[in-house]
C-alpha positions as CSV (number, residue, x, y, z in Angstrom):
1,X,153.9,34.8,123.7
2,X,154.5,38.5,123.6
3,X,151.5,39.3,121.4
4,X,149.6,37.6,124.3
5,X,151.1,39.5,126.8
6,X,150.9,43.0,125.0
7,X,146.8,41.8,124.4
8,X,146.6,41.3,128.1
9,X,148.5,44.5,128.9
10,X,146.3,46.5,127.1
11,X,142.7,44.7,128.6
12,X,143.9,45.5,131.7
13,X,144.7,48.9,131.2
14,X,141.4,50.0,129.2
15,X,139.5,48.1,132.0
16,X,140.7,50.5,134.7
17,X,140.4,53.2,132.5
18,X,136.4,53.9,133.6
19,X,137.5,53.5,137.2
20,X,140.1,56.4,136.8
21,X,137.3,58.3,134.9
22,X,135.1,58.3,137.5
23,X,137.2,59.4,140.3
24,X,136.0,62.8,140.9
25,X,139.6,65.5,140.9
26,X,140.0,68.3,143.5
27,X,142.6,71.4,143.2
28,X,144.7,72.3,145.6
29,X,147.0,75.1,145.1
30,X,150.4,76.4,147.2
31,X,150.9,80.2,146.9
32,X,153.2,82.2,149.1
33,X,153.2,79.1,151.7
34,X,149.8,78.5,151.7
35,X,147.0,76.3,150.8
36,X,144.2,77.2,148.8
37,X,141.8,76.7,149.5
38,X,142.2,76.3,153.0
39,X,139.4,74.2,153.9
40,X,138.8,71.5,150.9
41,X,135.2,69.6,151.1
42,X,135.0,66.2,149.1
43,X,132.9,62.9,149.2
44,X,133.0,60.3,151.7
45,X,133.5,57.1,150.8
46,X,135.1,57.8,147.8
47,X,138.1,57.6,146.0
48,X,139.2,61.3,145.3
49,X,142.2,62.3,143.0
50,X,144.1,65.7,144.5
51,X,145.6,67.8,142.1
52,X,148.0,70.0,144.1
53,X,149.4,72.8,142.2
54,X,152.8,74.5,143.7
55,X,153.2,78.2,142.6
56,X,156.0,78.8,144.6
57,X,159.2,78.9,143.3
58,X,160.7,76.8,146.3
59,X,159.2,73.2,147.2
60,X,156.8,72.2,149.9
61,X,155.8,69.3,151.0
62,X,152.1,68.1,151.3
63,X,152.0,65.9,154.3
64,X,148.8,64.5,156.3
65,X,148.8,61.9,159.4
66,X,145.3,61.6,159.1
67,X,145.2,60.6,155.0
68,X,149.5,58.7,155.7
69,X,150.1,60.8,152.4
70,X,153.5,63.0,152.1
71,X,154.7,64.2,149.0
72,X,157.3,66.8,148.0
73,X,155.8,69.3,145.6
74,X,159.2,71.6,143.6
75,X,158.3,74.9,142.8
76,X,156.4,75.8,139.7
77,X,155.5,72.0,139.4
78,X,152.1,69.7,140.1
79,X,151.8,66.4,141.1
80,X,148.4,64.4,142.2
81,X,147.5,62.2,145.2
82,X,144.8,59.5,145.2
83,X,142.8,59.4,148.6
84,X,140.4,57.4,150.0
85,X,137.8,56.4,150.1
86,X,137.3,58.8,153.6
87,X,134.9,58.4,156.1
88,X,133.2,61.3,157.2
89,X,134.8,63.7,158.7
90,X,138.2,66.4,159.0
91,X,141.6,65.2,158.4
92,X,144.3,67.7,158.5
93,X,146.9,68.2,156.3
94,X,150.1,70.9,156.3
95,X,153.3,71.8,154.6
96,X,156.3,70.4,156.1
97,X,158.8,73.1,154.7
98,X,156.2,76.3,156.2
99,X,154.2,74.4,158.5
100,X,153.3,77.6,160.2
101,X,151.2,79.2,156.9
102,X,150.5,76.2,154.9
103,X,147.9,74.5,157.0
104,X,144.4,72.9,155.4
105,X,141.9,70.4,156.3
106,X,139.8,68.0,154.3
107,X,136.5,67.7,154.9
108,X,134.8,64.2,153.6
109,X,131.3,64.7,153.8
């Protein structure tokens, strides 16, 4: 039985594999409290993986109403967010800890 399993484990997992493939990745990177860049264009209707880079040495917080992501970020690290797929159109995002710099928007298009 737990050959079986490990078989059906495995098809699963290399079955997804092409769909995580083909999800196209966009950087985003924090640096002295903000975003860059700013203003971040991907496609609509489509899954889109964010890779967001912190180069601060203090953590931030990626955080967007508009995409219901949040996500603490420590400084010097990287995590990535999956979103989508977007309509077209702007959807805000910020950083909780310096919401006065670290403001971008995503722009599905």
């Amino acid at each position: 039985m737990t050959r079986l399993f490990g078989i059906m484990v495995l098809t699963t997992f290399f079955t997804c594999m092409p769909v995580l493939a083909d999800t196209p990745e966009f950087t985003l990177t924090i640096k002295d409290h903000l975003f860059y860049p700013s203003e971040l264009r991907v496609p609509a209707n489509q899954k889109v993986r964010l890779l967001i880079i912190n180069e601060d040495p203090t953590p931030e917080e990626f955080e967007s109403y508009e995409l219901n992501r949040e996500k603490v970020i420590l400084g010097g690290r990287r995590t990535v967010i999956f979103v989508g797929p977007l309509r077209t159109g702007e959807y805000s995002f910020f950083g909780e800890f310096n919401m006065s710099t670290a403001q971008g928007i995503l722009i599905a298009e």
